[in-house]
N, C-alpha and C positions, 0 to 999 in steps of 0.2 A: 107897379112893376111886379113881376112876377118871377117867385125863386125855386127852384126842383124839387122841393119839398113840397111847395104848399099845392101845384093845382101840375097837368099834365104838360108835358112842352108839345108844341105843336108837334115834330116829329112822332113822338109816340100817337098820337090823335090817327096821324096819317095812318101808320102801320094799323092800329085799329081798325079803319074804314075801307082798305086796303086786306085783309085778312082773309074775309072767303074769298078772291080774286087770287091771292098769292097761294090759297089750299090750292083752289081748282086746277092753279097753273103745276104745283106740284106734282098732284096727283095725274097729271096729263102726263108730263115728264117722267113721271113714274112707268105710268101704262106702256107711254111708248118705249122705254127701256128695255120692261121683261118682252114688251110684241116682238121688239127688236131681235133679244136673244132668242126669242123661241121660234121665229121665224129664221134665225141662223144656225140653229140646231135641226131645223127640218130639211135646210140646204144641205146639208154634209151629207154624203155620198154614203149609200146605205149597203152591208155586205152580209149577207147571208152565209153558213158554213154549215153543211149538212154532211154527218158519218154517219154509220150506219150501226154501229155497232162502239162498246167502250172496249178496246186490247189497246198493247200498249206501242203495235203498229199503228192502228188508224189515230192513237192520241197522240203519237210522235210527228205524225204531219200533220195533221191540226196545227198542233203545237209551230211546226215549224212553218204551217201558212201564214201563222199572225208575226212570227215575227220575219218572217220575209214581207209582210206587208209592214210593218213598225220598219225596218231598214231603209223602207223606202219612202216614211216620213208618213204612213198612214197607217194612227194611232187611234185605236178607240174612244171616242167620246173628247175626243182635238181634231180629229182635220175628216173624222169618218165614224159611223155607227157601224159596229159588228152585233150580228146574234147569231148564238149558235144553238145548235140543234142536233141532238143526237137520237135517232129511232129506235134503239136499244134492240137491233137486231130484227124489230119487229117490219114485213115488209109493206102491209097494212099501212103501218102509222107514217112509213116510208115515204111513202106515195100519198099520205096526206099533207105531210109537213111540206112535200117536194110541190106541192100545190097550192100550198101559203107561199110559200116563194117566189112561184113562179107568179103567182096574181098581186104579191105584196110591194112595198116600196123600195124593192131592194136594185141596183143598179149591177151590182155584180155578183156571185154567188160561186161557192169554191165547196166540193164534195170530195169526198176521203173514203174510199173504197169502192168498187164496182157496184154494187146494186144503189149506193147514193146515186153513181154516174146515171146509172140510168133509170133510177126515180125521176129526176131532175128534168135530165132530158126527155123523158115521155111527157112530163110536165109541160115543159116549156118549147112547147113546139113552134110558139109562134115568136122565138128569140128576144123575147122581148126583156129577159134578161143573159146578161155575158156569162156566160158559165164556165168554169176553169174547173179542170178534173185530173185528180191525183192520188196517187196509192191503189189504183185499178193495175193489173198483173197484163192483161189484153186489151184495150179499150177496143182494137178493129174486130174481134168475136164477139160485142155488147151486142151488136144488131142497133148501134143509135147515127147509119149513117157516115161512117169513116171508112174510109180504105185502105187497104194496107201497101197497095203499089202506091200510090198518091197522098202522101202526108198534108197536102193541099185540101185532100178533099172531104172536107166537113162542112157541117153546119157551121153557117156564117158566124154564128153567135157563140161556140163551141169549140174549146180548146182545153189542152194536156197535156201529160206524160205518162203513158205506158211504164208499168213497171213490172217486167217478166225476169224474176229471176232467174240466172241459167243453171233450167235442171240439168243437161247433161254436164255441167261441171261437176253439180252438185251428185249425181250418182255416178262420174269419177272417179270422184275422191272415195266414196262408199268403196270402192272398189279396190281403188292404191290402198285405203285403211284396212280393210278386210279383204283379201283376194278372193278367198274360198267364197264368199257372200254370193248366192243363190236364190234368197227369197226374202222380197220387202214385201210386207205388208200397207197397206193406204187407206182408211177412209176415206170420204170424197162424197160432195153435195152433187147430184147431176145436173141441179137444176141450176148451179151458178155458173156463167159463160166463162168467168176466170176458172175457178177450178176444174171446168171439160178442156179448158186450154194446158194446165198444166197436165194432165192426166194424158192428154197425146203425146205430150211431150217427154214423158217420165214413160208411155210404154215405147217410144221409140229408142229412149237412152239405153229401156234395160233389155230391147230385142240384139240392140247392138254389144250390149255389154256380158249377154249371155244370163242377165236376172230373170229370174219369174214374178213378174208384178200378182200379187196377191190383190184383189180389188175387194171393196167391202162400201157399197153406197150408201147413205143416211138423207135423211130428210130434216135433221134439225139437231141444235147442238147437245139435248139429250140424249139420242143416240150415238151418238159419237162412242163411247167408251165402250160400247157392244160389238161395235162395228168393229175398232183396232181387234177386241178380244177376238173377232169370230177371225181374225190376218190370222194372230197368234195360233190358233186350232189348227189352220190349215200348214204349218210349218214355219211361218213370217219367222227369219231372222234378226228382222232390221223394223221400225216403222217409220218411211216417209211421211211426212207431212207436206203439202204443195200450199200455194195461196190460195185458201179456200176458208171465206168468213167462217161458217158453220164451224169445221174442224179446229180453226182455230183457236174459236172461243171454247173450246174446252182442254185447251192444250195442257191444262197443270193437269187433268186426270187422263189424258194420253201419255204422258211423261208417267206419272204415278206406274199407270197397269204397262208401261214396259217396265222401268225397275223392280217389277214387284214379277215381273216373268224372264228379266235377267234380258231383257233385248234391247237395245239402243234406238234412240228415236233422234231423226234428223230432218231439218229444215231450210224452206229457204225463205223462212221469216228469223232474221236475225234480231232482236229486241234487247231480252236479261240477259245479260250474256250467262251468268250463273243459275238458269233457271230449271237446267237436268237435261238438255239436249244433249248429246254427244256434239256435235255440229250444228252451225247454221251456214248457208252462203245466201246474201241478198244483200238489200239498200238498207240504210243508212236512211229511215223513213221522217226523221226531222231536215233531214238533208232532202230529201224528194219534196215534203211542205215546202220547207225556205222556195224552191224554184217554181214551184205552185206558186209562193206568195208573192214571189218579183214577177212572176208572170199578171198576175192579177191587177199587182200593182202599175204595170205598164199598160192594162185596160184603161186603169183608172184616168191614167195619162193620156190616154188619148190614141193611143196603139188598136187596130181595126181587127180583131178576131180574126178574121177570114184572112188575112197575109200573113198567119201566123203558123207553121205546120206543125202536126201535132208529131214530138219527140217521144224516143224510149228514153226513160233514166239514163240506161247505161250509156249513154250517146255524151251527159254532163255528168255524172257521179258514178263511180266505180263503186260493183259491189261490193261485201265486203265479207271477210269468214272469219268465222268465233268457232273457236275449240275447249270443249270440254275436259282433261285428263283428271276430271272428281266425278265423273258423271255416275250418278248412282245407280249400281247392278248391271254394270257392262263390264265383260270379262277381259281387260286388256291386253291378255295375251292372243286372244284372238283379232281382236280391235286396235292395233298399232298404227301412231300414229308415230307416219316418217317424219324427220328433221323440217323436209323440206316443205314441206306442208305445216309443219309450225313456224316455220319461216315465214309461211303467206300471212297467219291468222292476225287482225285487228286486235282480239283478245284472244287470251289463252287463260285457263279456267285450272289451278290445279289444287293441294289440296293447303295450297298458304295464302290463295285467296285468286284475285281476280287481277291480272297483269294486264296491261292495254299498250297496244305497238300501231302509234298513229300511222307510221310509217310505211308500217306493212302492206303488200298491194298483193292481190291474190291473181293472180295469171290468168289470161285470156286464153282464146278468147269468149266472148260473154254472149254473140248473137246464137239464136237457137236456128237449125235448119227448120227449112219449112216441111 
């Protein structure tokens, strides 16, 4: 008879002879685990996000693409893969990266600023991925195929929202602020379809309003701060800024050389609200993302591109106006700004710091004539 101590009990013998059978079975269990997951990781719906530039407009709707896509339950690296991609301005790398995307695994793809829009879409001509486009000022002047009578009429694969600030509010107000106001000065890219769009529309505001648009064109954001100096030479009072990538991204040393020549610089890119503008009027550019990203997200669902007409902002979100009273080297006796016009402003900027009135709604209305 046999006791535990002295010789093996049959069971253990088994498990022995049984050993590399139970490894291999393992190890098979194993393989097909990770195949498992990694083949459920290549399923998830793949989304591309391409800007064009880093300000803190096109990183506001970025921002608010992802989480208008998270609201609607599509969460990076759980129900969908995101990569983002930013060109840093350059239009080269532009139209390279718009070219991995368009050839790559991506199922939807969401762009933040007009020359993304139509990187993208030159790219992707043959729709083979859904493209949603947002924080572009004019999408129907891109030249990618949209109409402006016919909201309908796009590229099957291709959809957005137009976000054209209203300049004539916005030179206005310049005007109820300072009556006497005569001469704004503007840098401006010609070669961006958004900013030829604002720039008709800023010289029809100030034909009617009795301003002399001071013009000063640039090729890149370098010259920028040459350009506002050469407004200032010729008499500029004022410097508009319009939506124009270039001008934009150099807007802290546009701010700088107005306070440093005593003239006010206004926009209708509203962002910091304390960042030396006297004025902003525009969107609320996390807010224009968020409907980017529920738009995209309702791609994902299963919503057809083509029955989906392409909207202006102003149509779902009201602009919105931030005022300055600390703005640095603006002479505010000449620069008064009425009650009722701080009445409208979202923020008001004075010199106890930065007030915010959610409430406020800034008066229409907001469509621009044609």
């Amino acid at each position: 008879m046999t006791t535990c101590g002295s010789q093996p009990s049959r069971l253990a013998i088994a498990a022995r002879r049984a050993g590399p059978s139970l490894a291999l079975l393992v190890g098979a269990s194993a393989l097909l685990l990770v195949t498992d997951r990694a083949g459920s990781a290549r399923s998830l719906p793949a989304i591309g996000v391409l800007q064009h530039t880093s300000s803190v407009v096109l990183d506001d709707a970025v921002r608010g693409m992802l989480d208008g896509l998270a609201e609607r339950g599509w969460n990076d690296g759980q129900t969908c893969t995101v990569r983002r991609y930013n060109a840093e301005g350059d239009v080269v790398q532009a139209n390279a990266i718009a070219r991995e995307i368009a050839g790559g695994p991506f199922d939807v793809a969401l762009t933040s600023s007009t020359p993304s829009m139509q990187a993208l879409a030159n790219a992707n001509k043959s729709g083979r991925v859904k493209h949603v486009f947002a924080a572009v000022a004019d999408p129907f002047s891109a030249g990618v195929g949209l109409d402006r009578a016919d909201p309908l009429e796009h590229p099957r694969h291709m959809v957005g929202y137009g976000s054209l600030s209203p300049v004539h509010v916005t030179f206005r107000l310049a005007k109820r602020i300072n009556p006497g106001l005569a001469r704004v000065g503007v840098a401006h890219n010609p070669a961006e379809s958004n900013s030829r769009r604002f720039l008709e529309l800023a010289r029809a505001s100030c034909r009617e309003l009795g301003i002399e648009l001071i013009e000063s064109p640039v090729e890149n954001s370098s010259g920028v701060v040459e350009a506002v100096k050469a407004t200032l030479a010729r008499g500029a009072e004022a410097i508009f800024v319009p939506g124009d990538t270039t001008v934009m991204n150099a807007l802290d040393a546009v701010i700088a050389a107005g306070a440093k020549a005593g003239v006010p610089v206004f926009s209708v890119n509203p962002g910091v609200p304390d960042r030396g503008t006297l004025f902003d009027v525009g969107f609320d550019f996390h807010q224009v993302g968020l409907a980017a990203g529920r738009l995209a997200a309702d791609l994902l669902d299963g919503t057809d591109p083509a029955t989906v007409p392409i909207r202006e902002t102003a149509e779902v979100i009201p602009p919105r106006l931030f005022v300055n009273l600390a703005a640095k080297g603006v002479d505010f006796t000449r620069w008064r700004i009425p009650a009722d016009i701080l009445s409208q402003a979202a923020f008001v900027i004075d010199e106890q710091g930065v007030h915010e009135h959610p409430d406020a709604v800034l008066a229409g209305p907001f469509t621009e004539a044609e």
